[in-house]
FISE-580051 format. One record per residue (C-alpha): chain; residue number from 1; x, y, z. Coordinates in Angstrom, 2 decimals. Example, Ala and Ser with C-alpha at 12.3 -4.5 7.8 and 13.67 -1.06 7.14 Angstrom:
> mol,seq,px,py,pz
> A,1,12.30,-4.50,7.80
> A,2,13.67,-1.06,7.14
REM end
This chain:
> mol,seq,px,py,pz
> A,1,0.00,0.00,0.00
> A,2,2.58,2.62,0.40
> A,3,4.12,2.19,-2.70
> A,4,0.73,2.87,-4.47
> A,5,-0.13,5.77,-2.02
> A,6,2.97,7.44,-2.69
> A,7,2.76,7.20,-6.23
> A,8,-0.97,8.26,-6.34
> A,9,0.03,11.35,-4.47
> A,10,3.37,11.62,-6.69
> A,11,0.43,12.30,-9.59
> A,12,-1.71,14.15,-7.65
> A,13,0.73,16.94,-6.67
> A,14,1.49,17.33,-10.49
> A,15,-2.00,17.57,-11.19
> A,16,-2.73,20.68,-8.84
> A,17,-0.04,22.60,-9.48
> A,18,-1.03,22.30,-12.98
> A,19,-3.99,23.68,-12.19
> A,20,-3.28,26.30,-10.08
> A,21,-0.62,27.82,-12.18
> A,22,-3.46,27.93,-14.27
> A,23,-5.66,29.57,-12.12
> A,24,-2.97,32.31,-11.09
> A,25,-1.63,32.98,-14.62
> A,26,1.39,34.81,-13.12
> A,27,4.08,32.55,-11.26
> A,28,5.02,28.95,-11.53
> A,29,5.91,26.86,-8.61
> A,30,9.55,26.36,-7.66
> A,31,10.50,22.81,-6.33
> A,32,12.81,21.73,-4.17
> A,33,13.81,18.34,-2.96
> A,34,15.37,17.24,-0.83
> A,35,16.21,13.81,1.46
> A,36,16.04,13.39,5.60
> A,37,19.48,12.46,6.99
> A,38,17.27,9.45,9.15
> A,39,15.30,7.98,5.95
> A,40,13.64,9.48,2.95
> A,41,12.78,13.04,1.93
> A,42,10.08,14.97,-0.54
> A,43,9.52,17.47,-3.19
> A,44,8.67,20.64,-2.50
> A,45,7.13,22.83,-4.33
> A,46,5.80,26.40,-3.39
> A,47,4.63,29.32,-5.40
> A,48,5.06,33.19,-4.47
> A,49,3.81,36.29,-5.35
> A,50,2.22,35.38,-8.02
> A,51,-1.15,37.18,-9.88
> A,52,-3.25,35.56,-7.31
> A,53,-1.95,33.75,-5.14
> A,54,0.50,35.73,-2.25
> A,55,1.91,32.13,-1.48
> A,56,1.01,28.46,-2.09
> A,57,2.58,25.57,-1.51
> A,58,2.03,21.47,-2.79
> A,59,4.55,19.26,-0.83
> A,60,5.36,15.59,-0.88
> A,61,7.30,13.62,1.96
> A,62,8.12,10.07,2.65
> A,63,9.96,9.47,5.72
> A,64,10.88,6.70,7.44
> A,65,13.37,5.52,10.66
> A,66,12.83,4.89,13.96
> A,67,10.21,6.76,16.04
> A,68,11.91,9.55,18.59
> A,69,10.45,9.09,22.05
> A,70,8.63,11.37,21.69
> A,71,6.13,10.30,19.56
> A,72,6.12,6.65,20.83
> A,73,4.74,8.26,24.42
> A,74,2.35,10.14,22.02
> A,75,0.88,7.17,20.25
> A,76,1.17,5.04,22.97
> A,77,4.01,2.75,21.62
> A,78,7.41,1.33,22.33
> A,79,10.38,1.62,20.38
> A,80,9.26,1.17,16.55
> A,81,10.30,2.14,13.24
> A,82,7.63,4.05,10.93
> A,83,7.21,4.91,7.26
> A,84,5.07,7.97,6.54
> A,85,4.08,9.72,3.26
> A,86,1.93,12.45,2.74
> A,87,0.47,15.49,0.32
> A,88,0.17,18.92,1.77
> A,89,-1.14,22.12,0.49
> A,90,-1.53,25.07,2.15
> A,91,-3.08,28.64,-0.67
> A,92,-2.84,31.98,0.52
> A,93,-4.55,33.95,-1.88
> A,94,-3.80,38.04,-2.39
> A,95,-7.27,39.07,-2.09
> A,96,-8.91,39.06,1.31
> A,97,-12.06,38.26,-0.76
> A,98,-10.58,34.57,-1.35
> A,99,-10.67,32.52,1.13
> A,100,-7.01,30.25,2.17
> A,101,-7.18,26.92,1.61
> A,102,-5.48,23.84,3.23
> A,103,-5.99,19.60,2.52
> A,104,-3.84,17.00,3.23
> A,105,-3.85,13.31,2.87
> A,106,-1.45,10.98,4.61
> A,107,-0.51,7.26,5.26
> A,108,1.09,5.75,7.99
> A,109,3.05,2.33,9.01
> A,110,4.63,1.27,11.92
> A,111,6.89,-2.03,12.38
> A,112,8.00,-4.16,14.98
> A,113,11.61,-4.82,15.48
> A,114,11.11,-7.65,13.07
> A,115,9.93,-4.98,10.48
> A,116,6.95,-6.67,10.04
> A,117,4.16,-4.07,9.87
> A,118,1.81,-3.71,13.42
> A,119,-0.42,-0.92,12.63
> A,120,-1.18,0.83,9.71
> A,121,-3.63,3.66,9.03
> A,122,-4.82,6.80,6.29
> A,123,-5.57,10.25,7.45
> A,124,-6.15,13.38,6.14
> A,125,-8.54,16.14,5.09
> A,126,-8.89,19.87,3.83
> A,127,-10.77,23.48,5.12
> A,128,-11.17,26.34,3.96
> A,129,-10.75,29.76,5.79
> A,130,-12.14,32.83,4.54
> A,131,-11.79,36.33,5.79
> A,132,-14.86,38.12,4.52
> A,133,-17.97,35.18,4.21
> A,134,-20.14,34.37,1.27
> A,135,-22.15,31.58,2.31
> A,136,-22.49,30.19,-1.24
> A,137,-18.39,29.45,-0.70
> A,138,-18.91,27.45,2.20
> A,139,-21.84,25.77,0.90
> A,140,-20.27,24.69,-2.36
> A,141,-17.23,23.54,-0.87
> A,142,-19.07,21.44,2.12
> A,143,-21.29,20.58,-1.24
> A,144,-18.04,18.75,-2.86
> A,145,-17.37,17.38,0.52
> A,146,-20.52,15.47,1.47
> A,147,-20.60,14.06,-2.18
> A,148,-17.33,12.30,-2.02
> A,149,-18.19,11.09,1.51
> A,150,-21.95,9.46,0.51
> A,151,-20.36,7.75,-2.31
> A,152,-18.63,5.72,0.11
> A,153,-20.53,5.76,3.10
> A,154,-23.46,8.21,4.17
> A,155,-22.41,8.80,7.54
> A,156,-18.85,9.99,6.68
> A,157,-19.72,13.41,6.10
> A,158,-21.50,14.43,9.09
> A,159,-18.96,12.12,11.29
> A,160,-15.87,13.54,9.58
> A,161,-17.29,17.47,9.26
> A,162,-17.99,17.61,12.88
> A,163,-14.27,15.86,13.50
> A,164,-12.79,19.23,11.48
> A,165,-15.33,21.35,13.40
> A,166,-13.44,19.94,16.53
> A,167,-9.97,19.55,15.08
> A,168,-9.37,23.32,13.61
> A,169,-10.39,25.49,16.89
> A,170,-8.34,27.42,18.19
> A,171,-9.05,26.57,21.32
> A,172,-6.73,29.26,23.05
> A,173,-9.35,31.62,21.44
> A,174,-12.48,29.69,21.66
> A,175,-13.16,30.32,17.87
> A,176,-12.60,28.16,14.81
> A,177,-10.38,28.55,12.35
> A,178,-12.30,28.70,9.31
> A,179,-15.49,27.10,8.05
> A,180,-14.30,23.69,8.39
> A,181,-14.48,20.70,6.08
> A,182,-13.43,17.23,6.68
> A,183,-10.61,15.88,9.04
> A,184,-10.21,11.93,9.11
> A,185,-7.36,10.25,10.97
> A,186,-6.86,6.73,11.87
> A,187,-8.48,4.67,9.37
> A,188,-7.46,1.48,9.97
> A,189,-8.13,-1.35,8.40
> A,190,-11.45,-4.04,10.43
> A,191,-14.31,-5.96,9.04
> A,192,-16.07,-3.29,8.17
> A,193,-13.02,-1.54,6.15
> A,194,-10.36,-3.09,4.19
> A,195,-7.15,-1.09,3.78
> A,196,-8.17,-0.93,0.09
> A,197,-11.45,0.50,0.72
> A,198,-10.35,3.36,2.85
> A,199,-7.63,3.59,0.11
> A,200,-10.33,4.36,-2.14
> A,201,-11.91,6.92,-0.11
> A,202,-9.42,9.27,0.98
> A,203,-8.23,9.18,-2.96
> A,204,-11.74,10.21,-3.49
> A,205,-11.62,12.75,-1.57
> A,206,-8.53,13.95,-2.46
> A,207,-9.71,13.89,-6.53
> A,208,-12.03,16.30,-5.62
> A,209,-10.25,19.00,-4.19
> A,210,-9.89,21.48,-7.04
> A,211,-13.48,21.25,-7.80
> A,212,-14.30,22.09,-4.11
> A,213,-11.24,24.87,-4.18
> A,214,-11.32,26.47,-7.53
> A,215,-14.51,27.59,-8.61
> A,216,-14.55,29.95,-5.25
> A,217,-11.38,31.28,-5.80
> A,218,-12.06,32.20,-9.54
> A,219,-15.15,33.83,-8.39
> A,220,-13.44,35.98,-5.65
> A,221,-9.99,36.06,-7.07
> A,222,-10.60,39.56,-8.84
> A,223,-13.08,40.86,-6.32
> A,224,-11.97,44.81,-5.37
> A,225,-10.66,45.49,-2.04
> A,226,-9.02,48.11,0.29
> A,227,-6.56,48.57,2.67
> A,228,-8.62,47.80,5.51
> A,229,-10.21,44.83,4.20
> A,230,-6.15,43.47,3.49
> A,231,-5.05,44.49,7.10
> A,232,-8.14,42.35,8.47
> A,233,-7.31,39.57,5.95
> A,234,-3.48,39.75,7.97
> A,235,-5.03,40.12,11.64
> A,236,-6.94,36.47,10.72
> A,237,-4.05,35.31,9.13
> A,238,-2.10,35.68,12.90
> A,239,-5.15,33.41,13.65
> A,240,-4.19,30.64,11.34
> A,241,-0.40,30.96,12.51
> A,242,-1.14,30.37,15.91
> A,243,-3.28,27.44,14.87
> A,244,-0.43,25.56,13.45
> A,245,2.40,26.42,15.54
> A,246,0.35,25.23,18.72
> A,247,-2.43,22.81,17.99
> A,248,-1.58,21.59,14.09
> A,249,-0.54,17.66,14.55
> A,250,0.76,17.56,11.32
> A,251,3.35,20.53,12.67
> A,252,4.28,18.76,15.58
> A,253,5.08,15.41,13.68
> A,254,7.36,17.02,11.59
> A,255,9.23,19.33,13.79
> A,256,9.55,16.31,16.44
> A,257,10.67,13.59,13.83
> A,258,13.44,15.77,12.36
> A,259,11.53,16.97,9.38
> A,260,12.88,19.71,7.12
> A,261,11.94,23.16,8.53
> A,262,11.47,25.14,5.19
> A,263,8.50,22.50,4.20
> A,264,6.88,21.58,7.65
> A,265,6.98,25.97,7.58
> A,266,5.83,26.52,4.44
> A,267,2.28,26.91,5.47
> A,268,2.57,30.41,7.21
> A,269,1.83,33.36,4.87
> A,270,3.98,36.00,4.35
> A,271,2.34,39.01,5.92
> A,272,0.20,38.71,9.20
> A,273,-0.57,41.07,11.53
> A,274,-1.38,41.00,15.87
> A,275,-2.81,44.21,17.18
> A,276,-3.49,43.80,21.00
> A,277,-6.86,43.33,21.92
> A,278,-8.25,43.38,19.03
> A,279,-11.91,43.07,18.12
> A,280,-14.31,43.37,14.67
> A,281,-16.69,45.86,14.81
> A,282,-20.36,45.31,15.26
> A,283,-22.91,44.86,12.53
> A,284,-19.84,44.31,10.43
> A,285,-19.00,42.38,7.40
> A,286,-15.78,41.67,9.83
> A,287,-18.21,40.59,12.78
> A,288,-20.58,38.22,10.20
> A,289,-17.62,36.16,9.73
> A,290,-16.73,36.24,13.51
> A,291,-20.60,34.90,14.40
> A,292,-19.63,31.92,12.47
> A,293,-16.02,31.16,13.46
> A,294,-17.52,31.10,17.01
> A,295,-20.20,28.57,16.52
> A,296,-19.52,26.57,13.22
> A,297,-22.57,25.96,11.12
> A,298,-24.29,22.94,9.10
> A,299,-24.00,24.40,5.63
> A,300,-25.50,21.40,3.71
> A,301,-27.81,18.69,4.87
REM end
């Protein structure tokens, strides 16, 4: 299985940067690779200052070695060695009109000291974070969501939307980081589930992602704005940075297993702003977002 996951996401990563230097018709996306001294390495490949997107990045890893202790106390393990390959993205458009976008999908092993495998699970997801709300956004997007999930099982969506719901709060804050999504993690294989069919669904999922992403940002891309409009877009985007650098688990993996700064990074945008104290004011288009990021919403049935 990790052969074909890591080739699936191999394609998949050429595939949206296709498509989003398409959509930004400015800048192409500079890769990098690069190996982990301990096992393995990834391609990155990130895009800045572009004609619509401020940065973006599509990143591949496989890792493997032995697990740091660490992350054996974390998951609840003794000493192991792991393999772990992934796709991340992480879009921070120009306009405060369009919203930033992240997804990732991920597969895990773990081996005894035999190297035969022990456990062995998928994970993954994506959200979308807006600054300014237009509820047809978040609609389409949770849209393209549920329809992925009911082709595989009709109680994904509502099981895996409230999981995101959960999983991107900012808890420090007691508001959410966006509008949600999906987040998935530990699907491992049982009766109900063979390896192959959660296989099928996170791919699913995953296929989907520029028609959830895409059509929002072309609509909004070219939207006008002003200065204040950009300086709230960079007071939110503090909101998203303190999101990843304390709570993200993704983060944490990489910065405790040796991973290579410059990717596990890659996801903070390049201008952000904290003010002290700061708060939207009332009745405005500032505030309507800040209703919802305090008590997420069902946005499709």
């Amino acid at each position: 299985m990790r052969d074909t996951f890591y080739k699936y996401i191999c394609e998949l990563q050429d595939t949206i940067v296709a498509a989003l230097e398409l959509a930004d018709g400015k800048a192409t996306f500079k890769e990098d690779l690069w190996k982990r001294p301990e096992g393995g390495g990834g391609r990155t490949r990130v895009l800045e200052n572009g004609g619509v997107f401020e940065k973006g990045g599509v990143n591949i890893s496989g890792v493997h070695g032995t697990l740091p202790k660490s992350m054996q106390t974390h998951l609840n393990v003794s000493e192991a060695s792991f393999y772990a390959c992934g796709l991340s993205l992480v879009l921070h458009p120009k306009n405060p009109m369009a919203p930033t976008v992240h997804a990732n999908w991920r597969y895990f092993e773990m081996y005894d000291l035999n190297g035969n495998i022990v456990d062995q699970w998928f994970g993954g997801g994506l959200d979308l974070t807006p600054y300014y709300l237009f509820e047809e956004d978040a609609i389409h997007f949770h849209r393209v969501c549920k329809e992925a999930c009911d082709r595989h099982d009709k109680n994904f969506y509502p099981q895996y939307k409230k999981k995101c719901d959960d999983y991107f709060w900012n808890k420090h804050r007691d508001e959410a980081r966006g509008v949600g999504g999906l987040f998935f993690d530990y699907l491992k294989p049982s009766p109900q589930k063979s390896l192959k069919q959660w296989y099928d669904f996170v791919t699913d999922v995953a296929d989907n992602f520029l028609e959830a992403y895409l059509p929002i940002l072309n609509q909004r891309k070219n939207l006008a704005y002003d200065e204040k409009q950009k300086k709230w877009q960079e007071i939110r985007r503090g909101r998203y940075v303190e999101f990843n650098l304390v709570h993200d688990k993704g983060t944490l993996f990489g910065l405790k297993t040796n991973g290579r700064i410059e990717s596990i990074l890659m996801s903070l945008p390049p201008t952000v702003q904290w003010h002290y104290d700061h708060h939207s004011e009332k009745n405005s288009e500032e505030e309507k977002l800040m209703e919802i990021i305090r008590k997420p919403r069902n946005w499709v049935e």
